[in-house]
Each structure stands twice: as C-alpha cells, then as structure tokens.
PDB file of N, CA, C and O in Angstrom:
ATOM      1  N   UNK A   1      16.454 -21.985   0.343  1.00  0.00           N
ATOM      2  CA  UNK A   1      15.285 -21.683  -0.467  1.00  0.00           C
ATOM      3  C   UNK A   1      15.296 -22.548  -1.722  1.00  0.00           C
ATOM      4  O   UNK A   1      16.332 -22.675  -2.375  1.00  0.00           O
ATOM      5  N   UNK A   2      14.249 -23.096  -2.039  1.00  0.00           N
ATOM      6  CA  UNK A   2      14.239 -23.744  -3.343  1.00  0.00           C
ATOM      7  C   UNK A   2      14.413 -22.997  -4.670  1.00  0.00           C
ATOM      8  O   UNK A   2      13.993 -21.868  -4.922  1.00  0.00           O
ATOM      9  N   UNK A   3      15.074 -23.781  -5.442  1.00  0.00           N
ATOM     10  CA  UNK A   3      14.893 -23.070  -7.005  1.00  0.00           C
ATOM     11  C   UNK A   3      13.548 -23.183  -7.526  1.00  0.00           C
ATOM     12  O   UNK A   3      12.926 -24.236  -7.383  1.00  0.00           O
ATOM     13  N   UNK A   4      13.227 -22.541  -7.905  1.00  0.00           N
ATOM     14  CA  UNK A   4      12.002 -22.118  -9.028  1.00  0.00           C
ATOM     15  C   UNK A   4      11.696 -21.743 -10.121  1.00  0.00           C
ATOM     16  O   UNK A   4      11.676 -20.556 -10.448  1.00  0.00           O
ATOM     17  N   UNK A   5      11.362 -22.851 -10.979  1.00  0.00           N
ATOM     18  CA  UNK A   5      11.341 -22.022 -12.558  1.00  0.00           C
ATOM     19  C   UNK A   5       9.949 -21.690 -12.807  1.00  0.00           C
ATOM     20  O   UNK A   5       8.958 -22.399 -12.633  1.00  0.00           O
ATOM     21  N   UNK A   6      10.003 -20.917 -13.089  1.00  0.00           N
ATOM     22  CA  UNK A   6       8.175 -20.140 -13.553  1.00  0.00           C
ATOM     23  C   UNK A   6       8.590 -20.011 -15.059  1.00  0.00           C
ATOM     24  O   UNK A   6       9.622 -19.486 -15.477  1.00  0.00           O
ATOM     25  N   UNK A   7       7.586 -20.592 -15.796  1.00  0.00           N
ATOM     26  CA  UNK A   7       7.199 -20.801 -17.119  1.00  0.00           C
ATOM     27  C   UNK A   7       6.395 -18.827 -17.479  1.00  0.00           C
ATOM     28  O   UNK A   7       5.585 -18.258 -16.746  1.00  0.00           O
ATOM     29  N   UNK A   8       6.843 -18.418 -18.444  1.00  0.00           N
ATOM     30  CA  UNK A   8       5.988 -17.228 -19.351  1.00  0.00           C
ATOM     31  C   UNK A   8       5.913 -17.646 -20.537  1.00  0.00           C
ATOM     32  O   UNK A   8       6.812 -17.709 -21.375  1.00  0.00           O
ATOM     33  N   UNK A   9       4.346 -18.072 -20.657  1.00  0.00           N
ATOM     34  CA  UNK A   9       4.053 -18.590 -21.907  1.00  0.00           C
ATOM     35  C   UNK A   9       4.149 -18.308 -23.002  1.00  0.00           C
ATOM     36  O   UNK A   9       4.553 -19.264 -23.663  1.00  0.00           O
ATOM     37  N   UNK A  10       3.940 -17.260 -23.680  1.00  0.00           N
ATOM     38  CA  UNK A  10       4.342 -16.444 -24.374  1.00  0.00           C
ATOM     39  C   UNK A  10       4.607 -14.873 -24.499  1.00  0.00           C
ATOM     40  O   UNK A  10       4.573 -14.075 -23.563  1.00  0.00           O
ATOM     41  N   UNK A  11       4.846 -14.621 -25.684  1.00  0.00           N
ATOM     42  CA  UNK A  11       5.327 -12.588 -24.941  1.00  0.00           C
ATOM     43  C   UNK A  11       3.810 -12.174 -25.376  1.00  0.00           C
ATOM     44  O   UNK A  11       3.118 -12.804 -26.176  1.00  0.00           O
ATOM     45  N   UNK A  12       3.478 -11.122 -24.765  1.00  0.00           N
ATOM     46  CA  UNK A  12       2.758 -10.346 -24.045  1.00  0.00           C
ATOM     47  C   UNK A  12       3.029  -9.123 -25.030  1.00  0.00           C
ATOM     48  O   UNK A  12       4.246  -8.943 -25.061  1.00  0.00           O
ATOM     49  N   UNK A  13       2.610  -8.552 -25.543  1.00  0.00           N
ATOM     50  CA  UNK A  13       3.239  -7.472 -26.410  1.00  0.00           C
ATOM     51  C   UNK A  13       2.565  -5.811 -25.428  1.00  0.00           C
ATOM     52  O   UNK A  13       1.394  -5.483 -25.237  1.00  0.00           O
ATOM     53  N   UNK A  14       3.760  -5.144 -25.029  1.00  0.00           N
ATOM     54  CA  UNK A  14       3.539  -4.087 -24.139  1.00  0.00           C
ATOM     55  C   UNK A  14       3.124  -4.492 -22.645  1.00  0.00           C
ATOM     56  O   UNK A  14       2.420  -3.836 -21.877  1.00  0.00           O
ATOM     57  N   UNK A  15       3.434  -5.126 -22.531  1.00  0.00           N
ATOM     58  CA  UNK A  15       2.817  -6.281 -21.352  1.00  0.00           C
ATOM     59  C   UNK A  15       3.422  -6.286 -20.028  1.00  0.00           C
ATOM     60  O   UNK A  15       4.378  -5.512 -20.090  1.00  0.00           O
ATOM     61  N   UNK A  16       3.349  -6.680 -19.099  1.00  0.00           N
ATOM     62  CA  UNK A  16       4.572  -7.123 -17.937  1.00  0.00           C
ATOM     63  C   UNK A  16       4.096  -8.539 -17.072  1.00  0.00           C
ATOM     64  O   UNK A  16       2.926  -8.915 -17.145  1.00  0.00           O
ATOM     65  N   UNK A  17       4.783  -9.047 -16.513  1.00  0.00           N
ATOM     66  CA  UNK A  17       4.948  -9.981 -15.550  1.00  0.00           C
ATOM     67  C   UNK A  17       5.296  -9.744 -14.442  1.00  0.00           C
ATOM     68  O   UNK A  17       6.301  -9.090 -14.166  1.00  0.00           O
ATOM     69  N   UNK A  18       4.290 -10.386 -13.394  1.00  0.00           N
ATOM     70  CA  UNK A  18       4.756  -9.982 -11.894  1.00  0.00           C
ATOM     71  C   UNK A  18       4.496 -11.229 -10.981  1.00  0.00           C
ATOM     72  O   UNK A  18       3.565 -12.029 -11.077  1.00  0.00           O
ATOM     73  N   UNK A  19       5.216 -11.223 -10.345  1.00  0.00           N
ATOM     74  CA  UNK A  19       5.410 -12.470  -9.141  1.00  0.00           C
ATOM     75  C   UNK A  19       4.853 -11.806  -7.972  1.00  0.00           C
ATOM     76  O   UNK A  19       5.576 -10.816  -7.860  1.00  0.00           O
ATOM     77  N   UNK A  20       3.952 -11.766  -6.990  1.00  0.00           N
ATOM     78  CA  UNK A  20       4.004 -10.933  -5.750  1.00  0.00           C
ATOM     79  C   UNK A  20       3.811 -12.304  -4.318  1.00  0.00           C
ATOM     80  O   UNK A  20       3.664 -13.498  -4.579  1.00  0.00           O
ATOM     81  N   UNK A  21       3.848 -11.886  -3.269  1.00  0.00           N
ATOM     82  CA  UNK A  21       3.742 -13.270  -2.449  1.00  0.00           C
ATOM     83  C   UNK A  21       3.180 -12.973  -0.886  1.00  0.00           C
ATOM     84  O   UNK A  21       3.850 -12.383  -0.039  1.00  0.00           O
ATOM     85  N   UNK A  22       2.351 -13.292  -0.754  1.00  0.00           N
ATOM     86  CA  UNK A  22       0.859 -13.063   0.473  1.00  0.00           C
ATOM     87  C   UNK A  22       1.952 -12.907   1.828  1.00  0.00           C
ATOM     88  O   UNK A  22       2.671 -13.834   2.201  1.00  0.00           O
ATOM     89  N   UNK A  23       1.917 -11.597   2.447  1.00  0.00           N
ATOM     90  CA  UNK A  23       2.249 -11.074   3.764  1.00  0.00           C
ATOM     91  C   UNK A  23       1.199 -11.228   4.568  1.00  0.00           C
ATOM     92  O   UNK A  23       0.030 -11.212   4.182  1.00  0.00           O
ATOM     93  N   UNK A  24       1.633 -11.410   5.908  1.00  0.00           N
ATOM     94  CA  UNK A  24       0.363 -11.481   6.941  1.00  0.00           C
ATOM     95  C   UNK A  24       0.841 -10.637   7.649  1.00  0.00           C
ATOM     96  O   UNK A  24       2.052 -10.504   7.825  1.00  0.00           O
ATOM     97  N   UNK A  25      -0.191  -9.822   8.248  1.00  0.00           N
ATOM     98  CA  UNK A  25       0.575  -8.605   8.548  1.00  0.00           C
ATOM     99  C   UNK A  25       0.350  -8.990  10.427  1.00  0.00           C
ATOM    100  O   UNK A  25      -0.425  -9.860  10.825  1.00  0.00           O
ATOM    101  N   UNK A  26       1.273  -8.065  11.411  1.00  0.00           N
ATOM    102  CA  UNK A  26       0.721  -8.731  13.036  1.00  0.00           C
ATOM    103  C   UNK A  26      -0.169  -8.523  13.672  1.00  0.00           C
ATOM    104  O   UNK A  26      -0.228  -8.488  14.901  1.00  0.00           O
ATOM    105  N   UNK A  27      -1.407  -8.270  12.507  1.00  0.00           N
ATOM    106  CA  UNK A  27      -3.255  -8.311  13.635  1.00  0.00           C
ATOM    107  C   UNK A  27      -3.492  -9.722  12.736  1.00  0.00           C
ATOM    108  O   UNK A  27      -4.510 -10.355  13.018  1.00  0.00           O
ATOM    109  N   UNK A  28      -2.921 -10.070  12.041  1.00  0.00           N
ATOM    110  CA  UNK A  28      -3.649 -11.175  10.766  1.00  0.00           C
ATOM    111  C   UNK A  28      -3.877 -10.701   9.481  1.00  0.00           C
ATOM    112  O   UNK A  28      -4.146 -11.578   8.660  1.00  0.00           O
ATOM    113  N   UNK A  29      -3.845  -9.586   9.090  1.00  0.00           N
ATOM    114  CA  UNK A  29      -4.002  -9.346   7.825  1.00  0.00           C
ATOM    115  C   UNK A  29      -3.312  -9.770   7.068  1.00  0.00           C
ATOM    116  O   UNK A  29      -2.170  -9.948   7.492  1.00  0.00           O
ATOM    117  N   UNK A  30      -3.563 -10.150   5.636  1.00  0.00           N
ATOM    118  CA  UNK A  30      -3.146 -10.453   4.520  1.00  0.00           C
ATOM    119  C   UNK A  30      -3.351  -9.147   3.316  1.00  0.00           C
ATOM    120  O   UNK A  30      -4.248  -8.316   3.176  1.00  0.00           O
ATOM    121  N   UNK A  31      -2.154  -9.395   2.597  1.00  0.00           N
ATOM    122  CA  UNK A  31      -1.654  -8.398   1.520  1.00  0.00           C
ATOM    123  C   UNK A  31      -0.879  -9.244   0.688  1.00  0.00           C
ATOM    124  O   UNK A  31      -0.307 -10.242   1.126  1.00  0.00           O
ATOM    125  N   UNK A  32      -0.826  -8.739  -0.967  1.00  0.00           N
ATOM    126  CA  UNK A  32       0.373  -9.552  -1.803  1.00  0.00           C
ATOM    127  C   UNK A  32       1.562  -8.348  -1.863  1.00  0.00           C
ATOM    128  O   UNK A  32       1.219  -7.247  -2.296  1.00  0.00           O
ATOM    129  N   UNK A  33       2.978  -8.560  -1.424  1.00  0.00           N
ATOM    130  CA  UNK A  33       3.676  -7.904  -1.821  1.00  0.00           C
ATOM    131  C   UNK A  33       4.296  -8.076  -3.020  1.00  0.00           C
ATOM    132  O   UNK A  33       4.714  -9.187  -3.349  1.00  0.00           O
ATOM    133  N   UNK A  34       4.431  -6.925  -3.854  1.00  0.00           N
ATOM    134  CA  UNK A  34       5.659  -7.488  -5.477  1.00  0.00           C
ATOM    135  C   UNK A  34       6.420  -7.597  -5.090  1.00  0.00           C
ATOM    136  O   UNK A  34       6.802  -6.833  -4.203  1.00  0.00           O
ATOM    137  N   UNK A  35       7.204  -8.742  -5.568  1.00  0.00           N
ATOM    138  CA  UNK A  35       8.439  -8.743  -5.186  1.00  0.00           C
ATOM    139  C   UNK A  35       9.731  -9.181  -6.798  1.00  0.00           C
ATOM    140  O   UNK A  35      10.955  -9.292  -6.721  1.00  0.00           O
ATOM    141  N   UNK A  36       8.942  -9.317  -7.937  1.00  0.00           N
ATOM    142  CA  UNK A  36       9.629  -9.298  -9.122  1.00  0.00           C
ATOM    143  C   UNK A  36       8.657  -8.874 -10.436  1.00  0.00           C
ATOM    144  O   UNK A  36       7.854  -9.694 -10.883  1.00  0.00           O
ATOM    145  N   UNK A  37       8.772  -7.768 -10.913  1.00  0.00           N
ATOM    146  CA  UNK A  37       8.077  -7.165 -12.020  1.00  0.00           C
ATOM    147  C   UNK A  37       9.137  -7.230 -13.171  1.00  0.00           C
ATOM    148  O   UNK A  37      10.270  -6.770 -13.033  1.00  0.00           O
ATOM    149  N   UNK A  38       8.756  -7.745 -14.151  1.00  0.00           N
ATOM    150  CA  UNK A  38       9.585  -7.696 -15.566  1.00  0.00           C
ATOM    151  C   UNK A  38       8.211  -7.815 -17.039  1.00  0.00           C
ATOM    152  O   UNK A  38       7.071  -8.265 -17.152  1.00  0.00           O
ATOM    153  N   UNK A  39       9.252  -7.084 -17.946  1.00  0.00           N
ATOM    154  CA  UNK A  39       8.381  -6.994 -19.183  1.00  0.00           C
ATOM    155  C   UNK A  39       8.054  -8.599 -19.414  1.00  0.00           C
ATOM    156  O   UNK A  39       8.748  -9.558 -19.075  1.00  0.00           O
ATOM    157  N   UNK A  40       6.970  -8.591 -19.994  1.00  0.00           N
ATOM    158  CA  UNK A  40       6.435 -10.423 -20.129  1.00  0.00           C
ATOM    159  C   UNK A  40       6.999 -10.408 -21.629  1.00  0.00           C
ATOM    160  O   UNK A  40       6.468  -9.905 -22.620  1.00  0.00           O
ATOM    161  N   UNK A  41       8.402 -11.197 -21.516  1.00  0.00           N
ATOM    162  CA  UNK A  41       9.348 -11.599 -22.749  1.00  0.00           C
ATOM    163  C   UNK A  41       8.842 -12.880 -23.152  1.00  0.00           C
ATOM    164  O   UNK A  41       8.708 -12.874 -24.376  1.00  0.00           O
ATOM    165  N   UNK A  42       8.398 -14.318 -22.483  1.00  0.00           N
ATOM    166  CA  UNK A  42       8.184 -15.312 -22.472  1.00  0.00           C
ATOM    167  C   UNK A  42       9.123 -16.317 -22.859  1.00  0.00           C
ATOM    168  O   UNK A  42       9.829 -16.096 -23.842  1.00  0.00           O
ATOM    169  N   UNK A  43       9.210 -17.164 -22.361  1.00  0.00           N
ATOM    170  CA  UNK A  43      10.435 -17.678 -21.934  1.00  0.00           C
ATOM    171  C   UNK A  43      10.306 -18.736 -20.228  1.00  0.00           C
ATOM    172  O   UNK A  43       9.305 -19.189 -19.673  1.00  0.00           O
ATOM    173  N   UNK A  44      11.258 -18.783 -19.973  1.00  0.00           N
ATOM    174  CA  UNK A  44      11.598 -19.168 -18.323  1.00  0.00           C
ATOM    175  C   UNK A  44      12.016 -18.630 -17.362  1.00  0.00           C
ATOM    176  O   UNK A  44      13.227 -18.442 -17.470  1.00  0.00           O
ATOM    177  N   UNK A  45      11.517 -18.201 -16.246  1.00  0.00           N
ATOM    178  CA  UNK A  45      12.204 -17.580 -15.416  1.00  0.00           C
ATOM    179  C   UNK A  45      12.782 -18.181 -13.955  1.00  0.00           C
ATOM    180  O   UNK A  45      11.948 -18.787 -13.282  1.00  0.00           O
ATOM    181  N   UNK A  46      14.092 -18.068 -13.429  1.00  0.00           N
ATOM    182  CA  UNK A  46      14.548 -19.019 -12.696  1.00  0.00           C
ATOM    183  C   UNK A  46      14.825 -18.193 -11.252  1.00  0.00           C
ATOM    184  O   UNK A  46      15.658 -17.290 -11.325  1.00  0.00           O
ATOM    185  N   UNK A  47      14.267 -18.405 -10.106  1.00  0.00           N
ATOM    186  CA  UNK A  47      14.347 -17.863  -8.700  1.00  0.00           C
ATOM    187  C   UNK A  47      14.607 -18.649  -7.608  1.00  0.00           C
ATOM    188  O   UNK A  47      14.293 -19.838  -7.560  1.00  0.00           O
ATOM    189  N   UNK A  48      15.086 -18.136  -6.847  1.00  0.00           N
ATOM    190  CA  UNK A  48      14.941 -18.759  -5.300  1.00  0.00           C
ATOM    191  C   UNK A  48      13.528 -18.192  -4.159  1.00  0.00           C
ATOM    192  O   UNK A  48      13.633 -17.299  -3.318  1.00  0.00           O
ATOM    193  N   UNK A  49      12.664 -18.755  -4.365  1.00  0.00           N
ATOM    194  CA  UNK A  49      11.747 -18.227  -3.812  1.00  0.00           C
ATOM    195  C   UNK A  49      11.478 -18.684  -2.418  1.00  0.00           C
ATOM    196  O   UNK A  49      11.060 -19.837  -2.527  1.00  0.00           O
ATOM    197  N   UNK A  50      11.512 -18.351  -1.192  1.00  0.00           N
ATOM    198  CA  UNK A  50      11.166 -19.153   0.243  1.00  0.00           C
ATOM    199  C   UNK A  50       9.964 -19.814   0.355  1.00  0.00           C
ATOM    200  O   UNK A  50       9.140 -19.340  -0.427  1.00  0.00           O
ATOM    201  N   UNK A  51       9.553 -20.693   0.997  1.00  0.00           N
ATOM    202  CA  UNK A  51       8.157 -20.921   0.952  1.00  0.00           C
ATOM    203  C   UNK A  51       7.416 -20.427   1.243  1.00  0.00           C
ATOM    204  O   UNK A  51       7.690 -19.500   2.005  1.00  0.00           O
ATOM    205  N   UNK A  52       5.743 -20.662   0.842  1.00  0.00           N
ATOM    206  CA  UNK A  52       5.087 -19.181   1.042  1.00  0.00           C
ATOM    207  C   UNK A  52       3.702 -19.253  -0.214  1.00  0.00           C
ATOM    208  O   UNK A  52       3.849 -19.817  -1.298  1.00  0.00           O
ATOM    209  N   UNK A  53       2.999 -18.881   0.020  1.00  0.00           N
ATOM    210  CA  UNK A  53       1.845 -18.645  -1.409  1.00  0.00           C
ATOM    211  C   UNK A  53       2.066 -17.268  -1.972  1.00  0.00           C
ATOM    212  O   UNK A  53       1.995 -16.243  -1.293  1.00  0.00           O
ATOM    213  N   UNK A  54       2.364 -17.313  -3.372  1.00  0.00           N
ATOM    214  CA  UNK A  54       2.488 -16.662  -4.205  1.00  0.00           C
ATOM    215  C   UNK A  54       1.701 -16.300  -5.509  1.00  0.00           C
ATOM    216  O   UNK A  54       1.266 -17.325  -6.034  1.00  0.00           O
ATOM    217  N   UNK A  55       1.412 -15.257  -6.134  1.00  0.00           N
ATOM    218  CA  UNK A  55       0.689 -14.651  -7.265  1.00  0.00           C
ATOM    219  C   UNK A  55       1.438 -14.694  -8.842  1.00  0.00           C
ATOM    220  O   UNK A  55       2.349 -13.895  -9.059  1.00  0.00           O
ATOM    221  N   UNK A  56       1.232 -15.157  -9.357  1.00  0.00           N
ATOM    222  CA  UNK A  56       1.851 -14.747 -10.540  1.00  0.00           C
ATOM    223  C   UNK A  56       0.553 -14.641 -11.396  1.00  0.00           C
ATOM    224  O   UNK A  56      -0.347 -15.476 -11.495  1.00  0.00           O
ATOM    225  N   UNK A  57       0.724 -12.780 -12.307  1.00  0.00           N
ATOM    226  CA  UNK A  57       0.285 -12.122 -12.886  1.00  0.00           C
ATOM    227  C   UNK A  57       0.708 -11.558 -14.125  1.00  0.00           C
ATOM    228  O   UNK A  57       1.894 -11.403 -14.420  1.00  0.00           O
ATOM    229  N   UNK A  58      -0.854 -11.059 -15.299  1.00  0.00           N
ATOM    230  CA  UNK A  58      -0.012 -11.189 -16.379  1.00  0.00           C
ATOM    231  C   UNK A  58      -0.795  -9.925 -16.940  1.00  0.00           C
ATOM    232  O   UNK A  58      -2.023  -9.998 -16.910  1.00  0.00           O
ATOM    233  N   UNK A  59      -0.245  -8.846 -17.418  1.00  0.00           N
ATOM    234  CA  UNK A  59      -0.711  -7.129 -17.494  1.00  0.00           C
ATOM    235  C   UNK A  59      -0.587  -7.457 -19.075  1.00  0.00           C
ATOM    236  O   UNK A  59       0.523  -7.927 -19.327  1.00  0.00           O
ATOM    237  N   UNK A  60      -1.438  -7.336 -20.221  1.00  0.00           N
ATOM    238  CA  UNK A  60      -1.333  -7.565 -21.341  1.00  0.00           C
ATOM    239  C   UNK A  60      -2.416  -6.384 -21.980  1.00  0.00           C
ATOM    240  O   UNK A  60      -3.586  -6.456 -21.603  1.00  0.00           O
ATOM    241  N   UNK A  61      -2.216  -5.829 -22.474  1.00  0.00           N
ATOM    242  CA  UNK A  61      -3.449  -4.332 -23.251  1.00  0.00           C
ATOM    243  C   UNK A  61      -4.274  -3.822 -21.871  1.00  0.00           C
ATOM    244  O   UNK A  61      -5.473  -4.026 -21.680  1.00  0.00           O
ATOM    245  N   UNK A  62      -3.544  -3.253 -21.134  1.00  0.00           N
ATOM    246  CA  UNK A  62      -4.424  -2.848 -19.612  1.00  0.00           C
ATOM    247  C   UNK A  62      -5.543  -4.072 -19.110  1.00  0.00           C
ATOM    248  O   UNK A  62      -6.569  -3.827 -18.476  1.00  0.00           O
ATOM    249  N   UNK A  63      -5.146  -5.291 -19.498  1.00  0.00           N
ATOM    250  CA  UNK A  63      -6.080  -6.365 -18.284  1.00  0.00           C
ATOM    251  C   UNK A  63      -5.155  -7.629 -17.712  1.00  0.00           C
ATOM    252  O   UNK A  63      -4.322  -8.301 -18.321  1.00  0.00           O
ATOM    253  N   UNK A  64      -5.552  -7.707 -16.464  1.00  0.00           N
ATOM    254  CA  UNK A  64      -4.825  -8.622 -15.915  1.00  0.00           C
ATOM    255  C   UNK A  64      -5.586 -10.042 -15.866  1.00  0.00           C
ATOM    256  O   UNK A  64      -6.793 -10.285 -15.882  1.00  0.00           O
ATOM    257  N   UNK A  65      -4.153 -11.138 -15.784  1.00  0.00           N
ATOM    258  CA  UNK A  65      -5.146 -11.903 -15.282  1.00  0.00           C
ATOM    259  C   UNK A  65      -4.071 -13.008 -14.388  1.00  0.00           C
ATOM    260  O   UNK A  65      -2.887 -12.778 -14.635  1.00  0.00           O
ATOM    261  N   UNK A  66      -4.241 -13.831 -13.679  1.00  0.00           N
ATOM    262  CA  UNK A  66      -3.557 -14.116 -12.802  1.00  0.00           C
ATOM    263  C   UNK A  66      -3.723 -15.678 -12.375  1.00  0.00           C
ATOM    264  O   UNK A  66      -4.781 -16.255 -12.628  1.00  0.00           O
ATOM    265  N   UNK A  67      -2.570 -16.400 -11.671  1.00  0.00           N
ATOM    266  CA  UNK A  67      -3.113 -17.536 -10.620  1.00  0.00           C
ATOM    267  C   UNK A  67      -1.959 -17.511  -9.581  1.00  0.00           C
ATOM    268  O   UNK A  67      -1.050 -16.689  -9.460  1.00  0.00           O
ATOM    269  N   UNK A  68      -2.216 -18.547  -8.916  1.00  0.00           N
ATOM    270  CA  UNK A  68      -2.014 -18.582  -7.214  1.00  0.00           C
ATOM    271  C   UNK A  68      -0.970 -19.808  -7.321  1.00  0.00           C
ATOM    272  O   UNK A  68      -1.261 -20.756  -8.051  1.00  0.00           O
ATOM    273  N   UNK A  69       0.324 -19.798  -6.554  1.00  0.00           N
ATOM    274  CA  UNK A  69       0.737 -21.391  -6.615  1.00  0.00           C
ATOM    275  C   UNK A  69       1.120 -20.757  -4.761  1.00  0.00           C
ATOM    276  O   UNK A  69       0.958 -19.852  -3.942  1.00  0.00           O
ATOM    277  N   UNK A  70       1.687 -22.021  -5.023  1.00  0.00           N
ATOM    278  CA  UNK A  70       2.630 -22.771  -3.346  1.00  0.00           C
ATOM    279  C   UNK A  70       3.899 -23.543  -3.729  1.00  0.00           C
ATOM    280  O   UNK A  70       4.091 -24.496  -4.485  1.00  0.00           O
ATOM    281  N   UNK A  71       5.016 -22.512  -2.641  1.00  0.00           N
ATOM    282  CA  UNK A  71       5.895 -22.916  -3.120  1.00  0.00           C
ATOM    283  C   UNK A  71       6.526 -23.661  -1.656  1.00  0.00           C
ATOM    284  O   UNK A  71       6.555 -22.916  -0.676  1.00  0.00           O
ATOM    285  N   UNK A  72       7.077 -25.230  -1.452  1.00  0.00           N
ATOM    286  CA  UNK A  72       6.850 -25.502  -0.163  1.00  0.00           C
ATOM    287  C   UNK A  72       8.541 -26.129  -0.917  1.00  0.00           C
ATOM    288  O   UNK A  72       8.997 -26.037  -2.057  1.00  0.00           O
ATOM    289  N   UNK A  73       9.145 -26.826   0.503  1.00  0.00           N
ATOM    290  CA  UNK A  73      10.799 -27.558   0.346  1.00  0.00           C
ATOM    291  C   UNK A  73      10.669 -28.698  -1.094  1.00  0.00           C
ATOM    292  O   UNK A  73      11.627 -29.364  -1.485  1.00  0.00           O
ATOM    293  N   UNK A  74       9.849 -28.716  -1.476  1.00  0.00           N
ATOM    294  CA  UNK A  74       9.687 -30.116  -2.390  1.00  0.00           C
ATOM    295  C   UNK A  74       9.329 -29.864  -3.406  1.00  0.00           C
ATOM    296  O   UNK A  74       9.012 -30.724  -4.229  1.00  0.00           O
ATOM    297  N   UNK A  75       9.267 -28.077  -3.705  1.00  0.00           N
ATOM    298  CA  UNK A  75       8.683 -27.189  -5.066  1.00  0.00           C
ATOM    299  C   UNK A  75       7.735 -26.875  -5.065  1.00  0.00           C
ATOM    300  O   UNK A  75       7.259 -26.584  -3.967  1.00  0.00           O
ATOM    301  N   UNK A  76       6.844 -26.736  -6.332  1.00  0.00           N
ATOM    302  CA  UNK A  76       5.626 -25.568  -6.823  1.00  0.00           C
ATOM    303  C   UNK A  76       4.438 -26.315  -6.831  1.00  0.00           C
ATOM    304  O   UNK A  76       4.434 -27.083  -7.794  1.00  0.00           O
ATOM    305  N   UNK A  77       3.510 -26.388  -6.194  1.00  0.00           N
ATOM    306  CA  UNK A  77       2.245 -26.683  -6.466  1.00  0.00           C
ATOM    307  C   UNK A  77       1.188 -25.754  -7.022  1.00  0.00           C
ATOM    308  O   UNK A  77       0.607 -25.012  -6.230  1.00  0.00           O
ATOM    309  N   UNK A  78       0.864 -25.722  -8.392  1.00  0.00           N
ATOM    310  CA  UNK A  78      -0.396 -24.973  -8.535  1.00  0.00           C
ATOM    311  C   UNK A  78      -1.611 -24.783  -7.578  1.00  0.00           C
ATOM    312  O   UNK A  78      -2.039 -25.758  -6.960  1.00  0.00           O
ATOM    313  N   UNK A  79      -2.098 -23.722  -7.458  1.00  0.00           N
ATOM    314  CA  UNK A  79      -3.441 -23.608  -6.684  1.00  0.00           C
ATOM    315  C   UNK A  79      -4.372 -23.582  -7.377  1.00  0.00           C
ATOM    316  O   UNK A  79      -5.207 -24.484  -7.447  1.00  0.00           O
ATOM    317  N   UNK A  80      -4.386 -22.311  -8.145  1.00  0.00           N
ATOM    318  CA  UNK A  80      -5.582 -21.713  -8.589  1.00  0.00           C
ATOM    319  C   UNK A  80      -5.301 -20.660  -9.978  1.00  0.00           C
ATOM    320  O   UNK A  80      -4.397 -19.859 -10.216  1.00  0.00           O
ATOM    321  N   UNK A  81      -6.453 -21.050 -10.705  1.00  0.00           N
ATOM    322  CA  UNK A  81      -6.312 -20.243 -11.586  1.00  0.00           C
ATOM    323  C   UNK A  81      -7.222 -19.053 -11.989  1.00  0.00           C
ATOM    324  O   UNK A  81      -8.420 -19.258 -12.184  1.00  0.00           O
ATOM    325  N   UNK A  82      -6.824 -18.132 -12.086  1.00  0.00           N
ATOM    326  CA  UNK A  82      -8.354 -17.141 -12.677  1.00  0.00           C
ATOM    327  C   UNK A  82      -8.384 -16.223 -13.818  1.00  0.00           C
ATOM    328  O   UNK A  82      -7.636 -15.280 -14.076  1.00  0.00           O
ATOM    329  N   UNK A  83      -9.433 -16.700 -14.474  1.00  0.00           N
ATOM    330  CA  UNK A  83      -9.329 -16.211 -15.627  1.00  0.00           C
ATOM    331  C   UNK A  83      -8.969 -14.467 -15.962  1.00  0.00           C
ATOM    332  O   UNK A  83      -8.247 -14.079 -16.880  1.00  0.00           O
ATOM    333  N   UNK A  84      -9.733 -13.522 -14.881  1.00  0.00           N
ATOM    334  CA  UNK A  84      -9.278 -12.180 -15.056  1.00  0.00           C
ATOM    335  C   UNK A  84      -8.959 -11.755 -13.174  1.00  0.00           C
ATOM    336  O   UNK A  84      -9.357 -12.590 -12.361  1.00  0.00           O
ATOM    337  N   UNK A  85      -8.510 -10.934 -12.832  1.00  0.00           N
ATOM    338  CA  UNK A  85      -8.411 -10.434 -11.581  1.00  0.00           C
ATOM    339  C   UNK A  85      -8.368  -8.691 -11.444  1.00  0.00           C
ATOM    340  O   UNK A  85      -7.576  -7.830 -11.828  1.00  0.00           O
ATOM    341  N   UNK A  86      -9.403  -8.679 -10.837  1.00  0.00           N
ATOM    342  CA  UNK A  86      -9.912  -7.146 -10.576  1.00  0.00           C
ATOM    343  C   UNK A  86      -9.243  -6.665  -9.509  1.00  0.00           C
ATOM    344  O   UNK A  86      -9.048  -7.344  -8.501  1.00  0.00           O
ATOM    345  N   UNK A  87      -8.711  -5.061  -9.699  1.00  0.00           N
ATOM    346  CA  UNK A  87      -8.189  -4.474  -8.601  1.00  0.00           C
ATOM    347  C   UNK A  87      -6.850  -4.410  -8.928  1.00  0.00           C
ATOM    348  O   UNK A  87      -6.476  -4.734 -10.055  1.00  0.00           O
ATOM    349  N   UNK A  88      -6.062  -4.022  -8.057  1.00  0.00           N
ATOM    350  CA  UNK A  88      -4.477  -3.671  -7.718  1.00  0.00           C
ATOM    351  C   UNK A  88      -3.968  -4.525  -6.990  1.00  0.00           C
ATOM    352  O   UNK A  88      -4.594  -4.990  -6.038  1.00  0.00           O
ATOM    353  N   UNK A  89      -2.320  -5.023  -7.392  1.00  0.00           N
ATOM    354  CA  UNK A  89      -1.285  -5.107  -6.506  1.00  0.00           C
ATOM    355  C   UNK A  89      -1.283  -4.284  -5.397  1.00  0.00           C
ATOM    356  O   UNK A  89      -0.359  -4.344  -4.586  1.00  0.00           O
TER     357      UNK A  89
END
C-alpha cells in the first residue's frame, strides 16, 4: 500500500476530520465507508491507504464540507472539490 500524507489545513475549532473510501457493494452499489475520524488538529497526517477513491471531509460549527481524491501505486491525485456536502457519512 502506498504512503499517504493528507495535508489539514488548519485547526478547525470543535471540529473533526474524516477520511472515508467508496465500497461497491455485490449488486454494484456504492457507499463511503469511514475508515479514520480524528479531531481536525491541522497539521499532516501520514497513512497507508490501498488504492481506491476516497473522501476527505471537514465537520467545522455543524457544516461539512469535503473533496474526493484517488489514491493509485504512484500516489494521490486530486479529483474534486466541493465547496459544502449535504447529507451523512
């Protein structure tokens, strides 16, 4: 699995950080599972993540907001970014 550093830009005051990463389930469905929740300290955070498209999310005064990368043998490609994201993990 590759190393992965994910950047937290700054702290978040009461806040959290979450990594989650798109399951396909065996009819085809898609879901994000969490798979690392921590208070948003800001800073660097360093993982072994498998390849796979992944969420990273940012819970700051009850609103989220989020983007999308890809993490493939050769590292992190950004996808997508969005400014707010409605709904639940």
């Amino acid at each position: 699995m590759p190393e992965v550093h994910l950047s937290i830009p700054y702290p978040y005051n009461g806040g959290e950080w979450r990594i989650s990463q798109q399951v396909i389930g065996p009819r085809g469905g898609k879901k994000w599972e969490r798979i690392i929740k921590q208070p948003a300290t800001g800073g660097t955070y360093i993982t072994d993540l498998e390849p796979g498209l992944y969420k990273e999310t940012y819970w700051t005064n009850g609103w989220p907001s989020s983007s999308t990368f890809e993490v493939t043998e050769e590292g992190v490609q950004r996808e997508d970014e969005d400014d707010f994201l409605g709904g639940r993990e």
